[in-house]
N, C-alpha and C positions, 0 to 999 in steps of 0.2 A: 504494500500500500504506500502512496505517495507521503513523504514529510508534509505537516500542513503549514502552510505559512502564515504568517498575524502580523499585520501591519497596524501600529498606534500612533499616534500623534498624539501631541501633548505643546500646552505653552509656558512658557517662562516669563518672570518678569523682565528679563534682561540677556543678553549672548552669553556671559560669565557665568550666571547659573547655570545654562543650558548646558555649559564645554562642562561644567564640575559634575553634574548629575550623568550626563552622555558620558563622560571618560568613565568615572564609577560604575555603570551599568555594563559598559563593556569590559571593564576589568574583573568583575563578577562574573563574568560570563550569560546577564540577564540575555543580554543582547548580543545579536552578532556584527550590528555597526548601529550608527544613529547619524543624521542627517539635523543641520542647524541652519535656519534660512535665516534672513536677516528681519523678514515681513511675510505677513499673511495679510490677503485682503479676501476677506466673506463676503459673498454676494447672498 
C-alpha cells in the first residue's frame, strides 16, 4: 500500500519563529522538510 502523505500549513507571527519551530520539527524528525513564505494572501 502506498505511504500517505499530509500536507499542513500553519502561520507565525513573524519569519524567526517560523525558521525556530520549522528547524525543530525537522530535527525531531516530525517533518521531512517545511517550506516558509514571506506572505499569504486569502481570497
Amino acid at each position: 500500500m502506498p505511504e500517505k502523505i499530509l500536507l499542513a500549513l500553519s502561520t507565525f507571527p513573524d519569519a524567526e519563529t517560523a525558521r525556530r519551530i520549522s528547524n525543530e520539527l525537522v530535527a525531531q524528525k516530525f517533518v521531512a522538510c517545511a517550506n516558509i513564505l514571506p506572505s499569504v494572501e486569502s481570497i
